[in-house]
C-alpha positions as CSV (number, residue, x, y, z in Angstrom):
1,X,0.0,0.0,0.0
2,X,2.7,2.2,0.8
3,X,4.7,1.8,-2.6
4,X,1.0,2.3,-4.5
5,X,1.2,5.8,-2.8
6,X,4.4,6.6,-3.1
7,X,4.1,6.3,-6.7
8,X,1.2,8.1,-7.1
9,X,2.6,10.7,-5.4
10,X,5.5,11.0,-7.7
11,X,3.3,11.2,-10.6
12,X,1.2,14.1,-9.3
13,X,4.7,16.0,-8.9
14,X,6.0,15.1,-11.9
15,X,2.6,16.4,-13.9
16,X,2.9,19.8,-11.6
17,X,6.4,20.1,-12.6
18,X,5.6,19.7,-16.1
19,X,2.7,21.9,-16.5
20,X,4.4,24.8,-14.4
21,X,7.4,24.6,-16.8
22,X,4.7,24.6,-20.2
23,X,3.1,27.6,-18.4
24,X,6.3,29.6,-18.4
25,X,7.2,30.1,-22.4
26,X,4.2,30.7,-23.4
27,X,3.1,32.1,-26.8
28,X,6.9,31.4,-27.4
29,X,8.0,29.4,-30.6
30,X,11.2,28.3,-32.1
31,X,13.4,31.0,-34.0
32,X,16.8,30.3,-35.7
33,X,19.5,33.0,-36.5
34,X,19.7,33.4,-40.7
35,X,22.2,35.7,-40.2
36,X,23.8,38.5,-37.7
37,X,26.0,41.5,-38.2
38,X,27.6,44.0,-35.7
39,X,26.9,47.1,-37.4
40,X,29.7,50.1,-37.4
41,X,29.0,53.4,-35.1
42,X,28.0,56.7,-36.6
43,X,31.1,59.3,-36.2
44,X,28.2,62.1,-36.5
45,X,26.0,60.9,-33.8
46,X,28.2,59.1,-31.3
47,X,24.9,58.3,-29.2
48,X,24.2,55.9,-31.9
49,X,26.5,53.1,-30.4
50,X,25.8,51.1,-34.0
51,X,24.0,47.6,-33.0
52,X,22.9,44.5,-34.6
53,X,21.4,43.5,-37.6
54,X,20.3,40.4,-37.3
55,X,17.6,37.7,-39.6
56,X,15.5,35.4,-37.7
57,X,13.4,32.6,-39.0
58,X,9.9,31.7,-36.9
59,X,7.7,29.1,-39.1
60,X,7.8,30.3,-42.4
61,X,8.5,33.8,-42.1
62,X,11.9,35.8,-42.3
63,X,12.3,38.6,-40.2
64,X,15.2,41.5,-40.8
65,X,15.2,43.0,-37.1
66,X,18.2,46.4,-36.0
67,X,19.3,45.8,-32.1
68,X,21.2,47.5,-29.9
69,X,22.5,46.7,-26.4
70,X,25.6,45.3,-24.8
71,X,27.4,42.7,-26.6
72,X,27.1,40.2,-24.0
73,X,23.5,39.9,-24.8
74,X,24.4,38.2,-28.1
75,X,27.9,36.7,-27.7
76,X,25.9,33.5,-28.2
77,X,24.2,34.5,-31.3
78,X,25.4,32.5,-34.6
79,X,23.3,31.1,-37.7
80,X,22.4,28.2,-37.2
81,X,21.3,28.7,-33.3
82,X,17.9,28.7,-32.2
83,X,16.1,30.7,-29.3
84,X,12.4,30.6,-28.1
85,X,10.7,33.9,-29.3
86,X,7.2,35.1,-29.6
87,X,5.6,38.2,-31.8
88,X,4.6,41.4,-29.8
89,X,3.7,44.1,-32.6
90,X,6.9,45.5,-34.2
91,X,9.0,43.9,-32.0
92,X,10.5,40.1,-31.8
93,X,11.1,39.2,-28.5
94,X,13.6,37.1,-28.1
95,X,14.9,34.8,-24.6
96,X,18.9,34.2,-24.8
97,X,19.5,30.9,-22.8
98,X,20.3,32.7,-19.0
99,X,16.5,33.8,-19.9
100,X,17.3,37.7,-20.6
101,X,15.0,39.0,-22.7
102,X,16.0,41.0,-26.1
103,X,13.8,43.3,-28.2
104,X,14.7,43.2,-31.7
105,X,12.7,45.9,-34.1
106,X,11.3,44.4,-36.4
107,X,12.5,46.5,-40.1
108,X,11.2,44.1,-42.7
109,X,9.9,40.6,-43.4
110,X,9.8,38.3,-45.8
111,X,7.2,35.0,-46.4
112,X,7.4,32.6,-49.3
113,X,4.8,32.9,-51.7
C-alpha cells in the first residue's frame, strides 16, 4: 500500500512540474538565427553606439530586425542557433539561454509565396 502511494505521489509532482514549466514560455516558438552583423557606429551621432542586424526565421517567415544593447547579450548568437521567441507588434522578442529577454525591431519581413 505504501509503494502504490508513493508512486502516485510521484506522478502528481512530476505532472505539476511539467505543467508549471509549459506555463512559463508561453506564446513562445522556435526561431533560428539566418544571419547576424555588428553594425559600425556613426562618427556624426556618437549616441548611436551602431548595434545589430540580425535575420531570424519563426515558421515560415523571415524577419530582418536592428538591435542595440551590450554585446554580452548576443555573444551567443550564430546562424544556425535557435532561441524561443514570440511576436509582440513590431518587436520580436527574443529569450537568450540565461533567460534575458531581447527586443529586436522588427525593419522588414519576408514569407514565401
Amino acid at each position: 500500500m505504501k509503494t502504490w502511494l508513493v508512486v502516485l505521489s510521484c506522478c502528481i509532482a512530476m505532472a505539476a512540474v511539467l505543467a508549471f514549466a509549459q506555463n512559463g514560455d508561453e506564446g513562445y516558438q522556435t526561431a533560428r538565427v539566418l544571419a547576424i552583423e555588428k553594425l559600425a557606429a556613426n562618427a556624426q551621432h556618437m549616441e548611436d553606439t551602431g548595434g545589430y542586424k540580425i535575420s531570424m526565421r519563426m515558421g515560415d517567415t523571415v524577419y530582418t530586425c536592428r538591435s542595440s544593447g551590450p554585446a554580452a547579450a548576443f555573444i551567443d548568437w550564430a546562424p544556425g542557433k535557435e532561441f524561443p521567441a514570440k511576436l509582440n507588434g513590431k518587436l520580436l522578442l527574443v529569450k537568450n539561454p540565461n533567460g534575458q529577454v531581447v527586443e529586436l525591431n522588427i525593419v522588414g519581413k519576408k514569407t514565401p509565396k
